[in-house]
N, C-alpha and C positions, 0 to 999 in steps of 0.2 A: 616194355611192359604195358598192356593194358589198362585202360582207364574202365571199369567195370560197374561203376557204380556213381549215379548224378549229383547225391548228395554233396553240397559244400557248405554245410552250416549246421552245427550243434548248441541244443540249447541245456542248458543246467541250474538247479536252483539251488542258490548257497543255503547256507544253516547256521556260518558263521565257525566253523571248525575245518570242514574240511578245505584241502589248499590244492589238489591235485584232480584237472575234468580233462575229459579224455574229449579229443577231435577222432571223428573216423572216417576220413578224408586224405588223401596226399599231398602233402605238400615237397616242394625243391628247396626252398629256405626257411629258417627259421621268421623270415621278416613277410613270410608268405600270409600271414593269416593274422586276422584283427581280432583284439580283445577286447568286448564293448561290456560296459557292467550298466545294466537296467534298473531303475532303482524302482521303488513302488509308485512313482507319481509320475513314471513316464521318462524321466531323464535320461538321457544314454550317456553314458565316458566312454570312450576309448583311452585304454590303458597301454600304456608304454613295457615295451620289452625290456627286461635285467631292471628298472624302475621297477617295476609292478609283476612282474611273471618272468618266467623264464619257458620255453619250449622245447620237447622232447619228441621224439620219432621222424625227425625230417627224412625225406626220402622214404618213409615206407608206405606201402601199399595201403594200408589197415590202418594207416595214422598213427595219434598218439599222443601225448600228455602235457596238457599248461598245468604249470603248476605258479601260485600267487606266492608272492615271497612274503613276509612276516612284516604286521602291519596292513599288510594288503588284501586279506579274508575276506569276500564277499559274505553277507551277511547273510541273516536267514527271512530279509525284506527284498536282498538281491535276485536278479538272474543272469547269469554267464551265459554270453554271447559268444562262439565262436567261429567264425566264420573265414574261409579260404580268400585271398585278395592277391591273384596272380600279376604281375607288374603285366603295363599293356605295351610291351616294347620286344623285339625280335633278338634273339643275341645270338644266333646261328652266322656262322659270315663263311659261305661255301666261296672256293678256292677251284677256279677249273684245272684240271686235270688231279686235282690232290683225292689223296684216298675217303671215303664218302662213310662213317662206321654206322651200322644200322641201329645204334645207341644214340648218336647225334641227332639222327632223322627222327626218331622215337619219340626222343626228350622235345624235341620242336613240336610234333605231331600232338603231343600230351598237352603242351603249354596251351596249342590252339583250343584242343580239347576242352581243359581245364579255365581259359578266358572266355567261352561260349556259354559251357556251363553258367558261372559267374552271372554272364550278362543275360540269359535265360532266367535267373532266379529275380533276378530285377525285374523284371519284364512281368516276371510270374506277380510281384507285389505291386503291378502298376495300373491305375486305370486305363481303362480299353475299349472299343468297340467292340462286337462280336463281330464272328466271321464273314455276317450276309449283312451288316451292318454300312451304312454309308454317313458321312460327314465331309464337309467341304474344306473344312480346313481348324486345325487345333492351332493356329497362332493367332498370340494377343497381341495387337498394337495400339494401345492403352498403353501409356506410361508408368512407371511405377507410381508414380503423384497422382495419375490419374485413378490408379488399382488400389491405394490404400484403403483400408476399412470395407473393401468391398469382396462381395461374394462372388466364385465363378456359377455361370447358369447358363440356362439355355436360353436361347430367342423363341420368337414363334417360328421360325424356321426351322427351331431342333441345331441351329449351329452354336458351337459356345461363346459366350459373351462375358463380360464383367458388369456386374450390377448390381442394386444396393439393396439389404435384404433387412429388415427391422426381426430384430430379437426379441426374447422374449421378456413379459410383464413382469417387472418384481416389485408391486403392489404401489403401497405412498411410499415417497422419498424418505431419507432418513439419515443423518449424519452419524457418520463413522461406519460405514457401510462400503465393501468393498465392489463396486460397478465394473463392465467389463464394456467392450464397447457393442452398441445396439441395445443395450439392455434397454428397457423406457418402464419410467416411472409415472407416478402422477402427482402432482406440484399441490395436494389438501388446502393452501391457501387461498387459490386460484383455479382447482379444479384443470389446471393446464395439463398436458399430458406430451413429455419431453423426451428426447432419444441420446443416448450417450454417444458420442464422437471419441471420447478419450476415457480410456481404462484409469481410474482413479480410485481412490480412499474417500470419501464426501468430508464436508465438514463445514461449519455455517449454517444457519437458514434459510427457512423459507420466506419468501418467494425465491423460486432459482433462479428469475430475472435479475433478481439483483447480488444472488449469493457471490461469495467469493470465488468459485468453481462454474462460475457463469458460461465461461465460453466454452465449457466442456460438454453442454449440453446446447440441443439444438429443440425447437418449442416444433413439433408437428400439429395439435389440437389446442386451436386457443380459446379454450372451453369459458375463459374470462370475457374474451369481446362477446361471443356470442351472448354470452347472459345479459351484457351491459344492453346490447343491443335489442335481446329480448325483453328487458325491465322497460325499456324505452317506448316498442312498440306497444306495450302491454297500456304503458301510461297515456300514449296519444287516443288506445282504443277507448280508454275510460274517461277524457277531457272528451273525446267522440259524443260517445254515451249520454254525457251528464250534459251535453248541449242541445242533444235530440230529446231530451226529457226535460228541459226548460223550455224548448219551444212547445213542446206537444202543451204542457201546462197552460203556456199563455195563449195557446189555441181555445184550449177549453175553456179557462176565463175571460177570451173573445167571446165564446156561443154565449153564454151563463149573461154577461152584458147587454148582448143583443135581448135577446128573452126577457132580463130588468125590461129595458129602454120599451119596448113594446107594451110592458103592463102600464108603466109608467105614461107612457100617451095617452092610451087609454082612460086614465084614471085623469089628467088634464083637461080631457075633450070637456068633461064636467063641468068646469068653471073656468071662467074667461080670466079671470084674474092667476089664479093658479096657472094657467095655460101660458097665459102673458110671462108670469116668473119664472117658469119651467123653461120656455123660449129662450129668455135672455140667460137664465143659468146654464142651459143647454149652449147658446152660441157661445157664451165664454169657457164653458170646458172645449168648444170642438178649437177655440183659436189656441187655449194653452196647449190642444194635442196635436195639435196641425202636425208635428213632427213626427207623431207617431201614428195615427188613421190618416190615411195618405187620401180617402176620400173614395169616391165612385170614378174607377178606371178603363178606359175599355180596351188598355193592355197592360199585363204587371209590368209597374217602373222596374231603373234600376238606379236611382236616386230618389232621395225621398222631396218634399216640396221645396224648400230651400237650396235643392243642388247637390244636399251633403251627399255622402256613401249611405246606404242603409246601414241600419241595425239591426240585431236579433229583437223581434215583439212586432217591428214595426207592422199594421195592415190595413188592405187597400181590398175595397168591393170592386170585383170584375163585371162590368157590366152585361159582358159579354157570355156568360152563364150562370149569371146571379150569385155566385160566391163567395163565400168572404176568404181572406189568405192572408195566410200569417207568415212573414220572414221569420226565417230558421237560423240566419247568420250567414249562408250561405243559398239559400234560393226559397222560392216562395211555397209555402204549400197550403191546403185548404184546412180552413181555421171552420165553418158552417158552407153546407147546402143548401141551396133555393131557398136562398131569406127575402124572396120576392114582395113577400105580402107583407114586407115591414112598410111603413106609410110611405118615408121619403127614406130612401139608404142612407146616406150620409146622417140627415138629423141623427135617426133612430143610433147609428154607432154613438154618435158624442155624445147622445142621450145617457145612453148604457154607459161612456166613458163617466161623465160628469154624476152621476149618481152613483 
């Protein structure tokens, strides 16, 4: 008998009453075809013969009837899977010279038939290349330890590879929350932003550095150091700030001094006596600030008279373009311009100092 038709698989939806679905396929045994029950979430059983169904029309052309035995009702959330599963094994054993029946040849002929078929319909649900398509090679040699938690993909080559693929955001973290793995969350105390490794139920707090379900997440964004690090730079730019605006200050109440000290001479020249006390009040302000006007230079130091390190305030006349220059804490900058026409440079600052 002819095999006339490719079909090997019936589908049916239970309702929860009826018990009898029809296959219309041929089978040789009753042990020929599997009964899988699909449930609504995905789940398949295969179901056991005289346990669970019994089998009806073996051997016919046109098929024919499982029926579920009592208890066993797919429901009306099921669907009944029926499908042909010819054993992959030869049971023909030709005998030379013995009579050859064109029934034996047939029945061989079908089985082959009917195991192509089969492996055809596989083939039909299986990822593939198309026909003008090329690929180097479909095998992984990644371990399975190596493969876990991970996705199959392509390279930049277009060959397949195993590689690791981040899932999708499911907002701030939150206990008693079911996580699946790759999901990433984000850690609200810390602003961190973390990747699941292990399918879990959450439960504990935040921070998930320290949560009890710690090692089930792995930290990718550590949105924490950054800030720290941002706070810090932010702090050094405003200690920065606030030194370049103390020196600019005692620049300007360098110039503001010179400008005194110059009326102030003036107003000396007057009387000899007054000139006399301004002099010696003059020379003992310049020795108390010896440490800080470093005098008439004709190159900025880099120690102040004494030897010490400088300090921020400290300042010294360049002689060498008339200048005056005010240490900033870190290098010297111009405190006044061509203060040439003061009498003597030195007096005229301790003047301005001392007054």
């Amino acid at each position: 008998m002819t095999i006339s038709t490719t079909t090997i698989k019936n589908s049916s939806s239970g309702n929860g009453s009826t018990t009898a679905f029809n296959y219309t396929f041929k089978i040789t045994d009753q042990d020929d075809i599997d009964v899988i029950i699909r449930s609504a979430d995905g789940t398949e059983t295969t179901k056991t013969i005289t346990t669970h169904y019994t089998v009806g029309g073996v051997g016919n052309a046109n098929g024919g009837t499982v029926t579920f035995t009592s208890g066993n009702i797919p429901t009306a959330t099921e669907t009944v899977v029926l499908r042909r599963d010819t054993p992959k094994t030869q049971g023909v054993d030709l005998i030379e010279n013995d009579p050859l029946p064109a029934n034996t040849l047939e029945d061989a002929y079908d089985k082959l038939t009917s195991i192509t078929q089969e492996l055809q319909e596989e083939v039909d649900r299986s990822l593939k290349l198309s026909r003008t398509n090329t690929i180097t090679s479909t095998e992984f040699t990644q371990s399975a330890t190596d493969r876990a938690n991970k996705l199959v993909s392509f390279d930049s080559a277009g060959e397949l590879t195993v590689a690791q693929e981040l899932g999708s955001f499911e907002g701030n973290w939150a206990a008693s929350r079911t996580y699946a793995v790759r999901d990433l969350v984000k850690d609200t105390s810390t602003n961190n932003i973390f990747y699941c490794n292990t399918a879990h139920t959450s439960s504990g707090s935040q921070p998930l550095t320290s949560n009890t379900d710690n090692a089930k997440w792995d930290l990718i964004v550590d949105a924490a150091s950054a800030t720290t690090s941002a706070t810090a730079a932010a702090t050094s730019a405003t200690a920065a700030a606030s030194s370049a605006t103390a020196a600019a200050n005692s620049a300007t109440a360098s110039a503001s001094s010179a400008s005194t000290a110059t009326t102030k001479a003036s107003e000396a020249a007057t009387s000899a006596t007054a000139a006399e006390a301004a002099k010696t009040a003059a020379e003992l302000a310049a020795d108390n600030f010896d440490d800080v006007y470093l005098g008439a230079k004709s190159s900025l130091p880099s120690v102040d008279n004494d030897g010490d390190a400088l300090t921020a305030g400290d300042l010294v006349f360049l002689t060498t373009d008339n200048q005056l220059y005010v240490y900033n804490g870190s290098s010297w900058q111009v405190a006044a311009t061509d203060v040439s026409a003061f009498g003597t440079k030195g007096f005229g600052i301790a003047m301005a100092i001392a007054l």
